[in-house]
KEFI-374885 format. One record per residue (C-alpha): residue in three letters; x, y, z. Coordinates in nm, 4 decimals. Each point is the difference from the previous one (the first is absolute). Layout:
REM residues N
<site><kolnu>Ala</kolnu><c1>X</c1><c2>Y</c2><c3>Z</c3></site>
...
END
This chain:
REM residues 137
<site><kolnu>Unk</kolnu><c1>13.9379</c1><c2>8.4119</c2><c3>13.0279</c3></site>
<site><kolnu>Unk</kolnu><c1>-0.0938</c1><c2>-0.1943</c2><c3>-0.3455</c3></site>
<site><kolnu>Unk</kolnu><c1>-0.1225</c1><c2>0.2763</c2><c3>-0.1610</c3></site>
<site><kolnu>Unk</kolnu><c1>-0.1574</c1><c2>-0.2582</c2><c3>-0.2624</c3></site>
<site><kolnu>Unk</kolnu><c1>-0.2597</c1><c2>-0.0187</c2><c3>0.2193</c3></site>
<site><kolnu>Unk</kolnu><c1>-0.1913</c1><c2>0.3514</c2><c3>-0.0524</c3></site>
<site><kolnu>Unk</kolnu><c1>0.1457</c1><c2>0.0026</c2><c3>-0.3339</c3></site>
<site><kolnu>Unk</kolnu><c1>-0.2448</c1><c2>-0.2948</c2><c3>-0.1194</c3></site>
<site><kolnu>Unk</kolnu><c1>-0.3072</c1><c2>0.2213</c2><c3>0.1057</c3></site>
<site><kolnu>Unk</kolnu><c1>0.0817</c1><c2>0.3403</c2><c3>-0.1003</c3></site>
<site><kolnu>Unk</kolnu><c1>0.0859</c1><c2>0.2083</c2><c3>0.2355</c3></site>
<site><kolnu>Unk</kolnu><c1>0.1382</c1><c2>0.0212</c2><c3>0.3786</c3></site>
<site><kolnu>Unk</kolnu><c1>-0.3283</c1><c2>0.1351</c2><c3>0.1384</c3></site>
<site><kolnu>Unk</kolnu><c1>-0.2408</c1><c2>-0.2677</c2><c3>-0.1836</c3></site>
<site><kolnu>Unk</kolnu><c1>0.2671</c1><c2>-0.2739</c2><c3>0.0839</c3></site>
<site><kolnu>Unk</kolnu><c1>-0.0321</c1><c2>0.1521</c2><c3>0.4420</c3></site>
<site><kolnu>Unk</kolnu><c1>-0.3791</c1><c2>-0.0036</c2><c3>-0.0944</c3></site>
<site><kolnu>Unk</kolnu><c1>0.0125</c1><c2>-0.3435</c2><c3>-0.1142</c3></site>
<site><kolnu>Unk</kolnu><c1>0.1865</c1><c2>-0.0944</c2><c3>0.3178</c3></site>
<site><kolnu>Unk</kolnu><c1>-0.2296</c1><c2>0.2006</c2><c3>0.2086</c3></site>
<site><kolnu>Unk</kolnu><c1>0.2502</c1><c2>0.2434</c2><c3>0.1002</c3></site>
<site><kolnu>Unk</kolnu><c1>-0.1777</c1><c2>0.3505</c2><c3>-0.0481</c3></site>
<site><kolnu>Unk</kolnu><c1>-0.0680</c1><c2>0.0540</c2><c3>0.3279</c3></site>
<site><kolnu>Unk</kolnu><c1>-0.3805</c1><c2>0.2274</c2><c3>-0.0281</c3></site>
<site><kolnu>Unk</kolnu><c1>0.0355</c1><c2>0.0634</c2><c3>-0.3510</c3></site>
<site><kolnu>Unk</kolnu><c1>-0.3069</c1><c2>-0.2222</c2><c3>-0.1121</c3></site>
<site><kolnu>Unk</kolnu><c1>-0.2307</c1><c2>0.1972</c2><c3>0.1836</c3></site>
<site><kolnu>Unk</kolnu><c1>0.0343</c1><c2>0.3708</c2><c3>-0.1319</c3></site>
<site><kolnu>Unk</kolnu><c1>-0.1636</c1><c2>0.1890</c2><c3>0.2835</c3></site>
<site><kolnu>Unk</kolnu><c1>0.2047</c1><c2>-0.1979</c2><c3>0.2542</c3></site>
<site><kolnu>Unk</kolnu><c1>0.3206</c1><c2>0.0957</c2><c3>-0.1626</c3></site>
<site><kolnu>Unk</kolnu><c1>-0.0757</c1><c2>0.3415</c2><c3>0.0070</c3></site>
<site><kolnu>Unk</kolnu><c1>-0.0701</c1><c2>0.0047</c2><c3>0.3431</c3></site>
<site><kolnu>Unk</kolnu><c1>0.3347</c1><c2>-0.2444</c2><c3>0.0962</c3></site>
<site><kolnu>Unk</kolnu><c1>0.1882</c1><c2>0.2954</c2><c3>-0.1927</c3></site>
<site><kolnu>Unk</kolnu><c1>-0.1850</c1><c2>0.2907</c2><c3>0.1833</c3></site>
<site><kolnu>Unk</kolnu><c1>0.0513</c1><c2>-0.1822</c2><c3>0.3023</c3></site>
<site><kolnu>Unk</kolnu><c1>0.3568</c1><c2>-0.0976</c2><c3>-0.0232</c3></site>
<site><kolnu>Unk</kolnu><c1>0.1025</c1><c2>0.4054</c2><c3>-0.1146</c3></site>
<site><kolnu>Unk</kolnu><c1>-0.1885</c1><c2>0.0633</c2><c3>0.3320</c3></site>
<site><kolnu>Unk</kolnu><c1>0.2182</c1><c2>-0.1980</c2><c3>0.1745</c3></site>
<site><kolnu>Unk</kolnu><c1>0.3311</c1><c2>0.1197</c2><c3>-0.1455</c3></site>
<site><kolnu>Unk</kolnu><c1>-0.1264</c1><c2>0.3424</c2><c3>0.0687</c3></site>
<site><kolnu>Unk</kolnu><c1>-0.0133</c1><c2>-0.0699</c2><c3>0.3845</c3></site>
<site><kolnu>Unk</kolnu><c1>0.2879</c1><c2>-0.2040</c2><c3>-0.0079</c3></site>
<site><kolnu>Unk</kolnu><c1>0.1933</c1><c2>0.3464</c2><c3>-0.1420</c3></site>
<site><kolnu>Unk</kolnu><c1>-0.1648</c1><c2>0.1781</c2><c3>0.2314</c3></site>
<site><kolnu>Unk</kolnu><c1>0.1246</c1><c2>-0.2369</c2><c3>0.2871</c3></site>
<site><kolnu>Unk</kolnu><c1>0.3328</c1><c2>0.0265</c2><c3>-0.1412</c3></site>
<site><kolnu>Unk</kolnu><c1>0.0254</c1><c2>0.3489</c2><c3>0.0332</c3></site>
<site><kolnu>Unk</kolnu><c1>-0.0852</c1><c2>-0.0072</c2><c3>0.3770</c3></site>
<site><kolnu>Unk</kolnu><c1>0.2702</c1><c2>-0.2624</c2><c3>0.0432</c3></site>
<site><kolnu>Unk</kolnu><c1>0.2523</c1><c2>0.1828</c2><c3>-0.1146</c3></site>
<site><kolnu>Unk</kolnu><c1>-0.1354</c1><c2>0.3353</c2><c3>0.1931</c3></site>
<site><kolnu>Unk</kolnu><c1>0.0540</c1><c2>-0.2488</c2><c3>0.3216</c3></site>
<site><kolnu>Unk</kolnu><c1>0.3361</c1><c2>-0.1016</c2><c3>-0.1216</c3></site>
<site><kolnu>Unk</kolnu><c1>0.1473</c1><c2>0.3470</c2><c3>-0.0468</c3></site>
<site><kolnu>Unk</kolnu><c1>-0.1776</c1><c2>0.1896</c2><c3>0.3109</c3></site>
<site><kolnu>Unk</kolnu><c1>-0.0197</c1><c2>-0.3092</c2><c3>0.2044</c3></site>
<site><kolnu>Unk</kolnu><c1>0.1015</c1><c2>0.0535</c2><c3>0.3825</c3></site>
<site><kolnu>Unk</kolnu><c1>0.2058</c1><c2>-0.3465</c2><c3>0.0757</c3></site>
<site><kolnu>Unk</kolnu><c1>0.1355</c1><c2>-0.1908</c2><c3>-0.2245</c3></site>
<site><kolnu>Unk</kolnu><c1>-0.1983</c1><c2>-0.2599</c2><c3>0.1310</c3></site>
<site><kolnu>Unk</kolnu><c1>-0.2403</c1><c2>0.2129</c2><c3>-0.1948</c3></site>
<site><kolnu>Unk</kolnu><c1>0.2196</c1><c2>0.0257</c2><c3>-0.3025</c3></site>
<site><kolnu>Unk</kolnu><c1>0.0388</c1><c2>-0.3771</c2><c3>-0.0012</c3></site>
<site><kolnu>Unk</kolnu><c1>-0.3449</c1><c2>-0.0766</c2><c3>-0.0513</c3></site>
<site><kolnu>Unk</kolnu><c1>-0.0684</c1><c2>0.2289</c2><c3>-0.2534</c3></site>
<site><kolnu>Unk</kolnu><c1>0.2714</c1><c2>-0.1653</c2><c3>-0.2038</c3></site>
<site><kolnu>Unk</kolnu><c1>-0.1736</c1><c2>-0.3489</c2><c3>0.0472</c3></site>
<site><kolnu>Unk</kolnu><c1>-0.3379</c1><c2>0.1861</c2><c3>-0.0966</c3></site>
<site><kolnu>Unk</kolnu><c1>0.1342</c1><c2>0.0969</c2><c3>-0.2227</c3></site>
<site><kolnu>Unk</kolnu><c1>0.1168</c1><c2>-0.2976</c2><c3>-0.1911</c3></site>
<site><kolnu>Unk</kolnu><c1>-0.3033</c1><c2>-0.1392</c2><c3>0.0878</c3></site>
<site><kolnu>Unk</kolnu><c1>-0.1872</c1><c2>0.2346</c2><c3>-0.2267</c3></site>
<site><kolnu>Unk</kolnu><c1>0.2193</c1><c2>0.0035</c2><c3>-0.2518</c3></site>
<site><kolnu>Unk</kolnu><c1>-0.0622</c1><c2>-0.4055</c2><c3>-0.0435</c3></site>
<site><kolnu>Unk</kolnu><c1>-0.3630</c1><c2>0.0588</c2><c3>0.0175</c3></site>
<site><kolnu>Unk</kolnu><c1>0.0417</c1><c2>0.2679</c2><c3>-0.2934</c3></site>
<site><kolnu>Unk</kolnu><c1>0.1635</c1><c2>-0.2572</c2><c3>-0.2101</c3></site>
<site><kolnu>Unk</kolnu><c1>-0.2009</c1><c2>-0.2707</c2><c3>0.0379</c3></site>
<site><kolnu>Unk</kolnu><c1>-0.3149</c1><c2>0.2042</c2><c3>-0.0571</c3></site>
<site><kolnu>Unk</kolnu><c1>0.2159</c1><c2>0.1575</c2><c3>-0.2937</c3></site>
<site><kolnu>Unk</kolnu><c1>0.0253</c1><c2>-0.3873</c2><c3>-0.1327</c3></site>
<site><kolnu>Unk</kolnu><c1>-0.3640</c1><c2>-0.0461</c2><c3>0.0294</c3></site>
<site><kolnu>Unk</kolnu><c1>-0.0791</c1><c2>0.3061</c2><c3>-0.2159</c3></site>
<site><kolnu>Unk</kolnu><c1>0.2201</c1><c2>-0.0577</c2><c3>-0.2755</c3></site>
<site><kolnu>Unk</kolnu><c1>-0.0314</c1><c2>-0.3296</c2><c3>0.0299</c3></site>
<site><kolnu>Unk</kolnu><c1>0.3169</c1><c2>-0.1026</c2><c3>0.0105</c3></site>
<site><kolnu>Unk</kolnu><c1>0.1213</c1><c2>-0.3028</c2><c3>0.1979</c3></site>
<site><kolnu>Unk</kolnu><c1>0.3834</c1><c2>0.0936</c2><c3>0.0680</c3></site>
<site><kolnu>Unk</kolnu><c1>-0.1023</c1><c2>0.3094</c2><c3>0.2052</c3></site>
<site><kolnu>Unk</kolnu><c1>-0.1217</c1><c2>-0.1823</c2><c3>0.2733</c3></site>
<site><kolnu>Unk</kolnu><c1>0.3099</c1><c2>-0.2289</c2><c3>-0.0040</c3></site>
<site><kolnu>Unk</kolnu><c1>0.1720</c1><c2>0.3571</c2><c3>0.0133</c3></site>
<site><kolnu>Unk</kolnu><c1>-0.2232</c1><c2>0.0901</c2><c3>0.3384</c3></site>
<site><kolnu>Unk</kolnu><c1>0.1265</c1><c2>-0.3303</c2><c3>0.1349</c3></site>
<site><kolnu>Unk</kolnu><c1>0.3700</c1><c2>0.0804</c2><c3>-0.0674</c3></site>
<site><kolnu>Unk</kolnu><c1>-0.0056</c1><c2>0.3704</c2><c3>0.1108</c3></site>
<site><kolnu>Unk</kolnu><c1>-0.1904</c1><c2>-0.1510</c2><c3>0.3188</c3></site>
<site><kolnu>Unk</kolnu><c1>0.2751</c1><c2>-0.2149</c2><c3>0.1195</c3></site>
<site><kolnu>Unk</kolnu><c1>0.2325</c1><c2>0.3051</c2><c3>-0.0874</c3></site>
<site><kolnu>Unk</kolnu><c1>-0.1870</c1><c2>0.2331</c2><c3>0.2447</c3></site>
<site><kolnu>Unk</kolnu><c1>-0.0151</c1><c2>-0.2572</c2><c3>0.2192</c3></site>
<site><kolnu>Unk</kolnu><c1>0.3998</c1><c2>-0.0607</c2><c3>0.0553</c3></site>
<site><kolnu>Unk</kolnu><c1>0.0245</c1><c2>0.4049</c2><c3>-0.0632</c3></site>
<site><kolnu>Unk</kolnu><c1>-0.2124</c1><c2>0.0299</c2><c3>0.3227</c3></site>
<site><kolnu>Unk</kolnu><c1>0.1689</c1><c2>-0.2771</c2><c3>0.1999</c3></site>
<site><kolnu>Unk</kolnu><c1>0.3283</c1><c2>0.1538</c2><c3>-0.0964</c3></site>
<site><kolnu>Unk</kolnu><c1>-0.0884</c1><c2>0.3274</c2><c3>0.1146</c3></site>
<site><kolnu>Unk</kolnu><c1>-0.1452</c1><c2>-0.1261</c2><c3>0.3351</c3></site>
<site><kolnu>Unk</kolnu><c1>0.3301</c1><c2>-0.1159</c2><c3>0.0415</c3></site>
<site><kolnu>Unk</kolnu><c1>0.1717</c1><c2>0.2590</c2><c3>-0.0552</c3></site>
<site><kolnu>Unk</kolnu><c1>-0.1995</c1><c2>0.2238</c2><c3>0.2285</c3></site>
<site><kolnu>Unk</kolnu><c1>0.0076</c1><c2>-0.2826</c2><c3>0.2554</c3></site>
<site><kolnu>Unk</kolnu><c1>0.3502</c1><c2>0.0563</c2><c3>0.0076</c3></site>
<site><kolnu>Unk</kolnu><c1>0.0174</c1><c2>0.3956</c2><c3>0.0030</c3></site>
<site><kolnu>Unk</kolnu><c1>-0.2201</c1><c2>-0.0271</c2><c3>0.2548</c3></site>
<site><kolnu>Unk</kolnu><c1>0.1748</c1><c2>-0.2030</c2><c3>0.2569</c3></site>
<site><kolnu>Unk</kolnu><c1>0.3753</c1><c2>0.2099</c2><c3>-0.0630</c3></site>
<site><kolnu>Unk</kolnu><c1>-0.2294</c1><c2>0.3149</c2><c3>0.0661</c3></site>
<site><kolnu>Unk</kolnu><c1>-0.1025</c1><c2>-0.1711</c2><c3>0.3691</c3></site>
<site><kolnu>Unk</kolnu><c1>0.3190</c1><c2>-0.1540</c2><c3>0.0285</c3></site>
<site><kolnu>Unk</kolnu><c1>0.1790</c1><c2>0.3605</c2><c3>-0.0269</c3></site>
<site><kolnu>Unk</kolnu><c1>-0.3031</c1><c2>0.1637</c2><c3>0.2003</c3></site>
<site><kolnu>Unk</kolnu><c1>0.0703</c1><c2>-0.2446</c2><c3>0.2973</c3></site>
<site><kolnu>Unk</kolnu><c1>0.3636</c1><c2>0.0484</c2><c3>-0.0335</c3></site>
<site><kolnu>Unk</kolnu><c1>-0.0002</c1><c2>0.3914</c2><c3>0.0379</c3></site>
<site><kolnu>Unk</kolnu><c1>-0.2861</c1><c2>-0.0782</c2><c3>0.3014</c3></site>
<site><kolnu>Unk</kolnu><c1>0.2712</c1><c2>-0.2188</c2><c3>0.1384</c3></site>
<site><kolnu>Unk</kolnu><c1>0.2637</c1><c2>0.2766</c2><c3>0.0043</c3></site>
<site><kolnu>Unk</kolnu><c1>-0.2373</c1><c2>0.3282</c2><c3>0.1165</c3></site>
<site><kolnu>Unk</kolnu><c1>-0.0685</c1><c2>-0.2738</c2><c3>0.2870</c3></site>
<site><kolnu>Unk</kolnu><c1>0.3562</c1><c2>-0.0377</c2><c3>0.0680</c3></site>
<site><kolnu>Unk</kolnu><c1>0.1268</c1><c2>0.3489</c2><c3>-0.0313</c3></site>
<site><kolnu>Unk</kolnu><c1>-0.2839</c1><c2>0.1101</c2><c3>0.2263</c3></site>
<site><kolnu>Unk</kolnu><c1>0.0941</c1><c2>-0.2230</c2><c3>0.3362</c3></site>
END
């Protein structure tokens, strides 16, 4: 970035005001309630949060599990981005964007992994079937 550019006016925040970058800023009340309402919003996503990973340690199925580990991720993105809108700071939500495609191949990975657990369990389930069958005529 040519920091020459915000130099010339002062500051960083006059040169983003200058550039129309301060997002609700001009209008005081309005920023105040963008703030309240964004806190708001990372209070339910934390509270969200919390109930995913209740579901991911007492879920049933790992089916169950699985889900709660894409929530999961999901929520975490959200938390950053809305993180990047309060502190106004750009490279958070490029952050969110990175840990989303990280979650993503974490979840695919672990699909496939449970894909294939899955199948040796009814593989060896059909196998011992096969032999009580056999032993029994």
């Amino acid at each position: 970035m040519n920091r020459t550019l915000w130099k010339r006016s002062g500051n960083w925040k006059s040169w983003q005001k200058e550039r129309g970058r301060e997002m609700f800023h001009d209008i005081p009340v309005l920023g105040d309630v963008s703030d309240t309402f964004l806190m708001f919003v990372l209070a339910v996503l934390s509270v969200m949060c919390l109930l995913c990973l209740l579901r991911l340690i007492l879920g049933p199925s790992v089916a169950d599990r699985l889900l709660a580990v894409n929530m999961l991720g999901c929520i975490v993105v959200a938390v950053i981005a809305v993180l990047g809108l309060v502190l106004e700071e750009s490279y958070l939500l490029d952050i969110s964007l990175i840990y989303a495609l990280i979650s993503f191949l974490a979840v695919v990975i672990l699909s496939q992994i449970y894909i294939g657990v899955y199948r040796a369990r009814n593989e060896k389930r059909k196998k011992r079937e096969e032999g009580a069958l056999d032993d029994g005529s």
